[in-house]
Residue, then its C-alpha position, 0 to 999 in steps of 0.5 A: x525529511x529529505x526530498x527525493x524527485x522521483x515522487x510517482x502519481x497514481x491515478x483513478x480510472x476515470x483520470x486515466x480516461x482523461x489523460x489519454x484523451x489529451x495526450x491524444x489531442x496533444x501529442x496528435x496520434x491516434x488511438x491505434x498509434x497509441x496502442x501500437x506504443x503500447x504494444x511496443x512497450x509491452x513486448x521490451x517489457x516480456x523479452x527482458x523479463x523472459x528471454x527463454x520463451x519461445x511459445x506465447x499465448x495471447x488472451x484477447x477481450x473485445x475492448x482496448x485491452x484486448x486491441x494491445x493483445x493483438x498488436x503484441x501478438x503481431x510483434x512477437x510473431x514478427x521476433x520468431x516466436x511461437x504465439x497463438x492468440x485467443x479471443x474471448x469474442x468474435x468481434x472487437x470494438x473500437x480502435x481494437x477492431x484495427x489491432x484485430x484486423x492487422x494480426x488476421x490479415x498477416x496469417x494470424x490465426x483467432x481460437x475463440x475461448x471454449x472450455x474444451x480449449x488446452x492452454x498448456x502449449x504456452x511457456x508464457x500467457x499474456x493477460x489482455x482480456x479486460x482493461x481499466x474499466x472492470x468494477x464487477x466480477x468477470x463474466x462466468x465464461x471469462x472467469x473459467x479462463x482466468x482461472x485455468x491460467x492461474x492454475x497454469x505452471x507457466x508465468x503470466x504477464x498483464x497487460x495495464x491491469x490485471x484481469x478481474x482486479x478493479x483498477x481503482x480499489x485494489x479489490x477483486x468482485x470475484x476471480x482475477x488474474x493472479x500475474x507475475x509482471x504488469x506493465x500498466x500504461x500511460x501512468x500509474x493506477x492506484x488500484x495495483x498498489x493496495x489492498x488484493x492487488x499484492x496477490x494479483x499484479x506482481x512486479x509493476x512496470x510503468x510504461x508512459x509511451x512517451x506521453x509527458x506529464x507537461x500533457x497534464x497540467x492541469x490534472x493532479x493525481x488522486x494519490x502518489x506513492x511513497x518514496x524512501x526518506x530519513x530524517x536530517x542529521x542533528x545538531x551538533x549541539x543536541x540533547x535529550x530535551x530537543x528530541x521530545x518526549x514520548x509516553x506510552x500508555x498501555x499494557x493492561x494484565x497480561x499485555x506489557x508486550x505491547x507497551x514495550x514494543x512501543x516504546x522501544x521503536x520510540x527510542x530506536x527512531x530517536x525519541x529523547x526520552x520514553x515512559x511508560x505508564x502502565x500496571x505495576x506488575x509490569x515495572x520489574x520484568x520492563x527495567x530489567x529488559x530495557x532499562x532506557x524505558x521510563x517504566x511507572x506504575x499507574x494504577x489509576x487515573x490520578x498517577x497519570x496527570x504528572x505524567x502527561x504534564x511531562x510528555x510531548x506526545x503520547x502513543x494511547x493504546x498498545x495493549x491499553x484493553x478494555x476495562x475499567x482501568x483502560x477507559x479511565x487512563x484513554x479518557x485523561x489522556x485525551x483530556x490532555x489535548x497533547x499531540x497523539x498517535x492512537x492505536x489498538x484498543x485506543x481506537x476500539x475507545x474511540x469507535x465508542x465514544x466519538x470525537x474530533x481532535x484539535x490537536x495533532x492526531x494520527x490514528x492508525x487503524x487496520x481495516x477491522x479497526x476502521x470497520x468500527x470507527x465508521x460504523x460499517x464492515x471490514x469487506x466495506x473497507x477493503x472494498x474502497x480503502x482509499x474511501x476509507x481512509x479519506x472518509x476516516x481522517x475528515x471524520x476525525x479531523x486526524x492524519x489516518x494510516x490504514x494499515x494492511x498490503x499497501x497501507x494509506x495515509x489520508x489527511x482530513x484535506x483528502x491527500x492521500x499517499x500509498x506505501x510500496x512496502x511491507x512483506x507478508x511476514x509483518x501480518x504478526x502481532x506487535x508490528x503495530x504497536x512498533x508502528x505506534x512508537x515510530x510515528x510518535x517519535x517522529x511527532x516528538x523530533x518536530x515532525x508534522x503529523x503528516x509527514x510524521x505518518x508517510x515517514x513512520x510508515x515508511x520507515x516500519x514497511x522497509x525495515x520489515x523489508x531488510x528483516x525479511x531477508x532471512x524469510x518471511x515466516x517467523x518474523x518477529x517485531x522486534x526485529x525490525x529494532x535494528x533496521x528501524x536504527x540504520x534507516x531513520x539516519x539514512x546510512x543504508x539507502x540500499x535498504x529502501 
């Protein structure tokens, strides 16, 4: 794969914490000065982003959070502009106690938050009511208000996290601001890039305030999000064998859908060879759609074997079922220790019938999925998908890609890397048995099962991108075939 440089750290609360204490010590500036940075960052950040508006409201917690409110306060009043600033509290703590004294002891006025209190003299709210720390729901007042600036007509931005969206998880305990912009400080959270925070942070701005990453060398991130990649032109001298071969199997009665799609995403990414190995009714209705496939009847497990002798790797799953037919064929696969994607009804196989894979093994669960793999609810997934999906690949001893808004990939080590892709328009069926097909393809070209995962990943989410362009609503997976195409050979950058 090609190398990009500007590879983004993203980083849990309790690391945040960690490194503003020693940029602190480093850089030798105070908590306020840093705030005031911030601040300043912030302020850039809302006039380029909304230049017409005139009239602001400041909503203030009592922490830190709240200090960055106040000082932006301070800075828009001293640019000409309208603001009116509303704390949620008579007193402020610690360095925001400064922030709240320079804004009053300039004329500033405080409105505290009432429910009787109209928020519709604003053109723009600012959200700084709880910082990095929330990992519950708000209190029942501060929810009120987060709730009446959501049903505002008026854009909102947020100041380093959302309010109410958990900085580490992506969840939401209960409400959250539901913002057009962040700017998040410092450096990245990992929260704002998966799970709910796709419906709460908007377009994220990374504000470093000057502090460098020399500041922290001795602290890794805990996850780092993808960045757009293809893979390196062929040999001149190539054929079909130096490309691998991936076999699909799957497509019980009433599901060849599924095996195709795999197969055809197989090709498109370059695969030099496909078969499909599934039911016999099929065979007719798959030559005449897509003749390059290498459609075979299997009817039993028997007409399998030959197959897998053949095969570099295998996409198990994609429309697989459950019955007697499918537990037969899932289980001479796995027998076959060959390099594996496994998706669908694969996995639902697997949450039955445990094991831990010796060979290369990805597994590309959504959170339902996930939920049965580790015996637990879908709501305990989505509550700690980076939990997950770490806690799957180390049960497994695979790659995993949990799948949904900002899918992960986890290795048994704990990497961990985050996608930035994808629309809403992918949440129809087939998008994951192309997903299947697309990782296998890049196993078979001799990619590792890691970089076979973040790759596939990234390569499905950016061309679901570029189908979306003609709306999200009504997207097909087969759609995504010929964006798949241009992007794996790298011709169309302005695509990532």
């Amino acid at each position: 794969m090609h190398n990009h440089s500007h590879r983004r750290g993203l980083y849990t609360v309790e690391q945040m914490r960690t490194l503003e204490s020693e940029a602190r010590a480093t850089l030798e500036i105070s908590g306020p000065d840093l705030m005031r940075r911030a601040a300043r960052a912030a302020l850039n950040d809302l006039r380029r982003r909304w230049p017409q508006a005139n009239r602001i409201g400041v909503y203030c917690g009592p922490g830190n959070n709240g200090g960055d409110g106040f000082l932006l306060a301070v800075l828009l009043r001293e640019t000409g502009l309208r603001v009116s600033v509303m704390a949620t509290t008579t007193l402020s703590g610690g360095d925001a106690t400064h922030a709240r004294d320079e804004w009053t002891s300039n004329g500033g006025e405080i409105l505290l938050w009432g429910e009787q209190v109209d928020l519709s003299d604003a053109d723009l709210h600012v959200d700084a009511l709880y910082g990095i720390g929330l990992n519950r729901a708000p209190d029942p007042s501060i929810a009120s208000l987060i709730e009446r600036i959501n049903a505002s007509k008026q854009p909102t931005f947020a100041l380093d996290v959302p309010s109410g969206l958990n900085a580490d998880t992506g969840d939401c305990a209960g409400t959250a601001i539901r913002a057009d912009a962040t700017i998040t400080f410092i450096a990245d959270k990992r929260g704002l890039h998966t799970g709910r925070a796709a419906d709460h942070a908007g377009e994220i701005e990374l504000a470093t305030l000057g502090v460098p990453e020399s500041s922290r060398p001795s602290l890794q991130p805990d996850a780092a999000l993808l960045v757009a990649e293809s893979l390196p032109p062929r040999a001149r001298y190539a054929n079909k064998g130096n490309n691998g071969h991936v076999l699909v199997i799957g497509g019980d009665h009433g599901m060849a859908g599924a095996a195709r799609l795999a197969g055809e995403s197989a090709l498109r990414v370059g695969a030099g060879l496909v078969s499909v190995a599934t039911r016999a009714s099929h065979i007719a209705s798959m030559n005449a759609a897509r003749p390059e496939l290498m459609a075979h009847a299997v009817e039993d497990a028997s007409a399998l074997e030959s197959m897998l002798k053949r095969a570099t790797v295998l996409a198990l799953g994609p429309g697989l079922g459950d019955s007697a037919w499918s537990k037969a064929l899932w289980s001479m696969a796995l027998d076959a220790s060959k390099s594996l994607v496994l998706d669908a009804d694969g996995l639902n196989l697997l949450a039955k019938n445990p094991r831990v894979f010796s060979s290369p093994t990805v597994l590309t669960p959504h959170p339902g999925e996930a939920a049965r793999l580790l015996g637990k609810k879908t709501v305990d997934i989505e509550k700690d998908r980076f939990a997950a999906a770490r806690e799957l690949a180390k049960k497994y001893s695979a790659v995993v890609v949990l799948k949904g808004s900002g899918s992960l990939i986890a290795d048994p080590n704990g990497r961990l890397d985050v996608c930035p892709w994808g629309n809403p328009g992918m949440a129809s069926g087939g998008m994951g048995d192309l997903l299947t097909g697309v990782v296998a393809a890049l196993l078979a070209q001799g990619c590792p099962p890691w970089e076979a995962a973040c790759l596939g990943v990234s390569l499905h989410a950016r061309a679901g991108d570029v189908a979306a362009r003609n709306g999200e609503r009504g997207l097909l997976a087969s759609d995504l075939l010929a964006p798949l195409r241009v992007l794996v050979n790298g011709v169309a950058d302005d695509h990532g």
